[in-house]
BAZA-41969 format. One record per residue (C-alpha): x, y, z; residue number from 1. Coordinates in steps of 0.2 Angstrom, whole numbers, plus 5000, padded with zeros to 4 digits. Layout:
<pts>
 east north   up   i
    X     Y    Z NUM
...
</pts>
This chain:
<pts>
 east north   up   i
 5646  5499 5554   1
 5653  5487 5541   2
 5643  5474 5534   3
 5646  5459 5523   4
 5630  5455 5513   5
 5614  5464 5511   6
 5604  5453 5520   7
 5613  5456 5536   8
 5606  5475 5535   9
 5587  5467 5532  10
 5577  5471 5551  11
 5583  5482 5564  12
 5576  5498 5560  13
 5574  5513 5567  14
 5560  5519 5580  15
 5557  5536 5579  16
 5546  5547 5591  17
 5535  5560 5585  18
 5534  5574 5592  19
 5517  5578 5602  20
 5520  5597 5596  21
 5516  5590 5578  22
 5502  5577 5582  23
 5493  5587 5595  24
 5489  5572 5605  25
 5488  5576 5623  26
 5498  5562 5636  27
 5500  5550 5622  28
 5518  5542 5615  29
 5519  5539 5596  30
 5530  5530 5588  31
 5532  5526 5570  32
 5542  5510 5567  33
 5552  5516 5551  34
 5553  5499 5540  35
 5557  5509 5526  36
 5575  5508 5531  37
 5576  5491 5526  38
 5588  5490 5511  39
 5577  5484 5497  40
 5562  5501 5505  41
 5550  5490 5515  42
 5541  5481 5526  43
 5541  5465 5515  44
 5561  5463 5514  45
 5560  5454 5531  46
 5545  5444 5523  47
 5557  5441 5506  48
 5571  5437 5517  49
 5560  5424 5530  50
 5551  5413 5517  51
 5566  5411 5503  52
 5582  5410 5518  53
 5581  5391 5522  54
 5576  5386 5505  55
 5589  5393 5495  56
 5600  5377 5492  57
 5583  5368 5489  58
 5577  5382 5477  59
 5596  5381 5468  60
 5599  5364 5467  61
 5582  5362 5459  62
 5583  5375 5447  63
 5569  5381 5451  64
 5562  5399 5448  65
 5552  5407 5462  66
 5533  5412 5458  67
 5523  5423 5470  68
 5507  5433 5470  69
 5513  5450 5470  70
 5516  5465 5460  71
 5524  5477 5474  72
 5536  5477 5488  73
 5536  5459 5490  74
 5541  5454 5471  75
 5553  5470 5470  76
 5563  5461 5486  77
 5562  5444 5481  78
 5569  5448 5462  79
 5583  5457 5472  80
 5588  5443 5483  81
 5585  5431 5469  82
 5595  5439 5458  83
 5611  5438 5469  84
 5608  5418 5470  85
 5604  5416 5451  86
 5585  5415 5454  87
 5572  5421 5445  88
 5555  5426 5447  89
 5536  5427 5441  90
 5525  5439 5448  91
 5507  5435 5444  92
 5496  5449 5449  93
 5477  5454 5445  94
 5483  5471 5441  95
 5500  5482 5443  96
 5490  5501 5447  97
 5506  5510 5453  98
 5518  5513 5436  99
 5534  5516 5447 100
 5531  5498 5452 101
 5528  5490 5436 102
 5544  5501 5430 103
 5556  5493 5444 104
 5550  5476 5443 105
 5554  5476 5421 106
 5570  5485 5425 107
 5577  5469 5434 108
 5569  5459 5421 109
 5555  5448 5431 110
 5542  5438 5420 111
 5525  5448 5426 112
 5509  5440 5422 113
 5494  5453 5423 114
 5479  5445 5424 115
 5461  5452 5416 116
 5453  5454 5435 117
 5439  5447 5440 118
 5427  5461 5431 119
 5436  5463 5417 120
 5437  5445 5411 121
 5424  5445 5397 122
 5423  5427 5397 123
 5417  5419 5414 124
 5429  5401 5409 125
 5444  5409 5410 126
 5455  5409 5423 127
 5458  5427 5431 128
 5460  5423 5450 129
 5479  5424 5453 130
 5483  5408 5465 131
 5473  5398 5450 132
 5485  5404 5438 133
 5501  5401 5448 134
 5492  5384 5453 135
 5488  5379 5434 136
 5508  5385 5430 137
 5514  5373 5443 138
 5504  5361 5437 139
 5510  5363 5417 140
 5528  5364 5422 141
 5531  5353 5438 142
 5546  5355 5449 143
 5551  5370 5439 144
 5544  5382 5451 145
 5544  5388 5471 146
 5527  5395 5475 147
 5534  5404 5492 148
 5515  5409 5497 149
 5516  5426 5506 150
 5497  5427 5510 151
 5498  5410 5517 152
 5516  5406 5522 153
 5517  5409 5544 154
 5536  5413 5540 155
 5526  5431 5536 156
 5521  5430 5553 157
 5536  5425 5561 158
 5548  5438 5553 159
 5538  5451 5562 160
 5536  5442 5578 161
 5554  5438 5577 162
 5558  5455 5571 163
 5548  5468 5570 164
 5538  5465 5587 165
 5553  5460 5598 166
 5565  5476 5590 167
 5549  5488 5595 168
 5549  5480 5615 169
 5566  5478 5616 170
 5570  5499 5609 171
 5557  5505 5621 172
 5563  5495 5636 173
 5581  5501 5635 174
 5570  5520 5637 175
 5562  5512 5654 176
 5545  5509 5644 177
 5540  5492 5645 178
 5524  5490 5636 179
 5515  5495 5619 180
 5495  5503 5623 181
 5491  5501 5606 182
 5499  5495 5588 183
 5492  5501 5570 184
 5496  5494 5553 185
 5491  5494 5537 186
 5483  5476 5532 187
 5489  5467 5515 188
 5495  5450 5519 189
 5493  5452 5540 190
 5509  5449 5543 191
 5516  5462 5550 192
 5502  5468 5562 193
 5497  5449 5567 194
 5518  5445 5570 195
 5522  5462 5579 196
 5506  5461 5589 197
 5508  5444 5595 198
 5528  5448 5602 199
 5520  5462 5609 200
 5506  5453 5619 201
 5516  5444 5628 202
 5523  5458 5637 203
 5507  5466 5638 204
 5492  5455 5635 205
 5481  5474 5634 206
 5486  5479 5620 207
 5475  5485 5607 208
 5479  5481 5588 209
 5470  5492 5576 210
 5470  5489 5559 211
 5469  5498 5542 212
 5459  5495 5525 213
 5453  5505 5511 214
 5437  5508 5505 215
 5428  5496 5495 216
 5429  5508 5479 217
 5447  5515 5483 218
 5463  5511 5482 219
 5478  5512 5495 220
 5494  5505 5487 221
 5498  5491 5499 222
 5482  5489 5509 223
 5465  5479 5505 224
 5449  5484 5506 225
 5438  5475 5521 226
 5430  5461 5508 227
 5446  5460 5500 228
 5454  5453 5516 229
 5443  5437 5514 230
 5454  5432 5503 231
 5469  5432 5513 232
 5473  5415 5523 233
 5484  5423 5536 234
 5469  5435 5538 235
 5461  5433 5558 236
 5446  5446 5560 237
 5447  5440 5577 238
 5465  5444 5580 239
 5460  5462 5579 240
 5453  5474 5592 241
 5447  5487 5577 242
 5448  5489 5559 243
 5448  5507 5552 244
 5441  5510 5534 245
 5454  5523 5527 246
 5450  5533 5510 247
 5464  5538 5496 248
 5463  5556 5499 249
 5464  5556 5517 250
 5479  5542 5518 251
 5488  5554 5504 252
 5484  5569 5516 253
 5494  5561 5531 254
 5506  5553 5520 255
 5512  5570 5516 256
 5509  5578 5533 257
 5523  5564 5539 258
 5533  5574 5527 259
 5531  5589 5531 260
 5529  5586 5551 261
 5542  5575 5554 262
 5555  5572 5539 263
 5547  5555 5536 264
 5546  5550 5518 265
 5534  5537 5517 266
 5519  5531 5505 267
 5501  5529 5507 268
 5500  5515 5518 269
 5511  5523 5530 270
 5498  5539 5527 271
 5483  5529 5531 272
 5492  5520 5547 273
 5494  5538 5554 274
 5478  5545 5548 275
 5469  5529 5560 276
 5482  5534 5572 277
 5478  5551 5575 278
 5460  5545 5572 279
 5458  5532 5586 280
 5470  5540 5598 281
 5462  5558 5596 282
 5445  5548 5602 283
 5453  5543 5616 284
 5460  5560 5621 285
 5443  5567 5621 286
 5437  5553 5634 287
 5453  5550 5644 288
 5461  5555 5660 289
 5477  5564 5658 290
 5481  5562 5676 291
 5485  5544 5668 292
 5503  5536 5664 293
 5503  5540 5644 294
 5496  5529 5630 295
 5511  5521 5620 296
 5507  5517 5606 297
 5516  5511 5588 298
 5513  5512 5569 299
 5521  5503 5554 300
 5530  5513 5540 301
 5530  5502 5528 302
 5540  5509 5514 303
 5545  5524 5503 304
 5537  5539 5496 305
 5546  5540 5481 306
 5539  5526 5471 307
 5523  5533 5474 308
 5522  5548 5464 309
 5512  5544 5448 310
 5498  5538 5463 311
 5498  5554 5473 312
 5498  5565 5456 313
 5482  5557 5449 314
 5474  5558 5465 315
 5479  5577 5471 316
 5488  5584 5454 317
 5485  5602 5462 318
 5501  5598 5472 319
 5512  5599 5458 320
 5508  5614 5450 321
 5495  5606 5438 322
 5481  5617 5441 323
 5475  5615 5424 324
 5468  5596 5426 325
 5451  5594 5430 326
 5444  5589 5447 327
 5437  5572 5449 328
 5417  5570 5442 329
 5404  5570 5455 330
 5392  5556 5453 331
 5378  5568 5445 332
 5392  5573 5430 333
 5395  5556 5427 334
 5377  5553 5424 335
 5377  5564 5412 336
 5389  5557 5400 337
 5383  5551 5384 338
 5380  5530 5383 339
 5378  5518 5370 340
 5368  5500 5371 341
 5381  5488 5364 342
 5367  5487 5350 343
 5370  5505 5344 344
 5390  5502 5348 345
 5387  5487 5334 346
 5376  5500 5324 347
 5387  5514 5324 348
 5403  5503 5319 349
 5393  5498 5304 350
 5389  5515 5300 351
 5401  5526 5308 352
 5417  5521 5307 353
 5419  5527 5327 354
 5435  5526 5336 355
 5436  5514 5349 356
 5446  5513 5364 357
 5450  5498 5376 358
 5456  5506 5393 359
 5456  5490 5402 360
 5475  5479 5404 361
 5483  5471 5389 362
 5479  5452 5395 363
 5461  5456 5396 364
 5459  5465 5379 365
 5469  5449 5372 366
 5457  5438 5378 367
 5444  5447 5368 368
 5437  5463 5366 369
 5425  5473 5355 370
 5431  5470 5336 371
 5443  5484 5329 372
 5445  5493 5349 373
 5464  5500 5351 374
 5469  5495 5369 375
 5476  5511 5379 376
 5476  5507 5398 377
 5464  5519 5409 378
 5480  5524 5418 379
 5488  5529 5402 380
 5474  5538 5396 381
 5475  5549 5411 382
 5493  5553 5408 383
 5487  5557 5388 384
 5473  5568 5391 385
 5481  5578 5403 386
 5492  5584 5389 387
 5475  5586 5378 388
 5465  5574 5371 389
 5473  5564 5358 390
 5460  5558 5346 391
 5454  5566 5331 392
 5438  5574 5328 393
 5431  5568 5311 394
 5425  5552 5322 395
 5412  5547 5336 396
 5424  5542 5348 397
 5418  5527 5360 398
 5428  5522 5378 399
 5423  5504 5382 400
 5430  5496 5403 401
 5424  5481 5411 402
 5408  5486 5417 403
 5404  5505 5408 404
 5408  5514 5424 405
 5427  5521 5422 406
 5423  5523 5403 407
 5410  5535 5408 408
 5423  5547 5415 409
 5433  5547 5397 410
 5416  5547 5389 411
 5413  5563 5400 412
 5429  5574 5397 413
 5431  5571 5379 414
 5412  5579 5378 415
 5418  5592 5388 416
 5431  5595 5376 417
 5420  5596 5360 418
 5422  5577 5355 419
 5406  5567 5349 420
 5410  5554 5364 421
 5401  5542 5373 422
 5402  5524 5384 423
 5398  5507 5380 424
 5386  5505 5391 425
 5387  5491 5405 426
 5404  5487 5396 427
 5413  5472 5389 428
 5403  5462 5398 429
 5386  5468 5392 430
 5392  5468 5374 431
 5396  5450 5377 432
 5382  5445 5385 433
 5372  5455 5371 434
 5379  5439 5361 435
 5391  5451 5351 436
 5407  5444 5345 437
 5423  5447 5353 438
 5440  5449 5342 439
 5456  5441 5352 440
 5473  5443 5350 441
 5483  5459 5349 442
</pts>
């Protein structure tokens, strides 16, 4: 089919049925509704699309450059669409964890702002949260920017209740089914599981809406944790009939068993989605009546695989042939490692001449950090000591984070290695509050 312009390929993807041999789940219809199939790789192209398409001329005329909380799916499609109309972009972000992202974003040259995060910021008077920076930017520069406001903006809604929940109805009624049992989805800014569900209630005002979110310590590219959703204005605990907690190794399990089991290449998110899935549905297996009409029910692949790599490596590096890394520290390892009182830290400096190492984000170690500390990113340490640890010997070396909790696992391995290592204890934070000074700049 020819097309025209790229945005007339944005929506309309496909619905594929899994095959109940593979899942296992007895009378039960899954479908996965593949958003990856959008041009730009996700979900958030119809969200892109939706908030920027009746403000173009405005947003052109003006000048203007669009701004947006985002360092993932959402920034990579609006920087996309921008760039065809002469538009640029800001993504401001508390912190880019997936390197393939960060890689894309620079490669079509968008203006990222990395904030420190709220726990890394050692001092309490500077701004870290991200809607406070883009507010104060505005502010210093008015008119110059378009804060389009994905987390806020009800065009999120309404491209998924417009698209994505009237595509899924109307693809099943042309197979005879006319109603969704159930609908799971991963929850960042609610769009897509809010806008879907509602198009979908209307048709049948049962069904069920599960949602998914990580673990409060974990990570899930793309999804929040529970207390993490507070901070989201389109986010309705209400609207929701369950809310699954998902963990990284279990969503980067099912990520690859959609792989393997159906040809679906999709990340994380997707992973966790079908993890819940198979979870919440499995429950209802062991409890229903398979005399019944089958359960229908939906889950939203929201991008790609491929840009996910990096994440599933650090997480499972036995998968690619890496056998030689070290498995995670349990918690009683960790205790072990070797701390330092930001005292002794300031003692050892004046005596020792130890190596220091930053591994928190370069905005943070500008805005102050211990005096004479390199900054190396945690991530990029990981990628370092896999190949062996790069620091010399002749000198006590000392890992310094936010908080002394992530330092503790460099502190750890660097022992383990024969290095005189150890962790600031308590981190940047405590060595401030010690009354220590900080060094900016760098």
């Amino acid at each position: 089919m020819r097309y025209d312009h790229i945005t007339e390929l944005i929506g309309n993807t496909p619905l594929l049925r899994l095959d109940p041999a593979v899942h296992g789940l007895r009378n039960v219809e899954l479908y996965a509704k593949l958003e990856s199939y959008n041009p730009f790789g996700s979900v958030k192209d119809r969200v892109a699309w939706g908030m920027i398409r009746d403000e173009l001329d405005d947003i052109v005329a003006g000048g203007q450059t669009l701004i947006e909380a985002s360092s993932g799916n959402t920034a990579k499609a609006l920087r996309i669409l921008g760039i065809r109309y002469g538009i640029g972009l800001r993504a401001v972000t508390n912190r880019i964890r997936v390197t393939e992202q960060r890689d894309l974003l620079r490669l079509f040259d968008t203006d990222i702002v990395e904030l420190p995060g709220l726990s890394e910021c050692p001092d309490p008077t500077t701004p870290n949260n991200v809607y406070s920076a883009i507010e104060a930017t505005m502010a210093q520069q008015p008119g110059a920017y378009r804060h389009l406001s994905q987390y806020t903006n009800e065009k999120n809604i309404e491209a998924h209740h417009h698209g994505t929940g009237r595509e899924i109805h109307e693809d099943l009624a042309a197979d005879g089914i006319t109603r969704v049992d159930y609908l799971i989805g991963g929850l960042g800014t609610t769009g897509s599981t809010r806008g879907a569900a509602t198009y979908l209630r209307k048709h049948n005002p049962e069904l069920r809406t599960v949602a998914v979110v990580s673990e409060r310590s974990d990570f899930i590219p793309g999804i929040r944790s529970e207390s993490e959703m507070w901070e989201v204005g389109l986010f309705q605990p209400d609207f929701y009939d369950r809310i699954v907690t998902m963990d990284a190794i279990r969503a980067v399990d099912a990520t690859l068993s959609l792989a393997t089991g159906y040809g679906v290449l999709a990340g994380p998110t997707s992973g966790a989605s079908y993890a819940a899935a198979l979870e919440t549905l499995g429950a209802l297996n062991d409890a229903g009546d398979e005399s019944a009409d089958p359960i229908v029910a939906v889950f939203i692949v929201c991008d790609r695989l491929e840009p996910y790599l990096s994440y599933i490596k650090k997480r499972k590096p036995e998968l690619f042939g890496r056998q030689d890394r070290q498995p995670a520290p349990t918690a009683a390892e960790l205790a072990t490692a070797r701390t330092l009182t930001p005292d002794q830290l300031a003692e050892l400096d004046r005596t020792g001449r130890p190596f220091i190492v930053d591994t928190r984000g370069a905005m943070a170690y500008r805005i102050g950090h211990v005096p004479g500390a390199l900054n190396i990113r945690d991530d990029q340490l990981d990628e370092m000591f896999a190949g062996g640890i790069p620091f010399p010997r002749s000198r006590p070396l000392v890992f310094v984070c936010p908080v002394g909790e992530l330092s503790r696992r460099f502190a750890l391995r660097a022992e383990q290695a024969g290095f005189d290592a150890a962790s600031l204890a308590g981190g940047v934070v405590a060595w401030r509050d010690a009354g220590l000074p900080l060094e900016s700049g760098g």
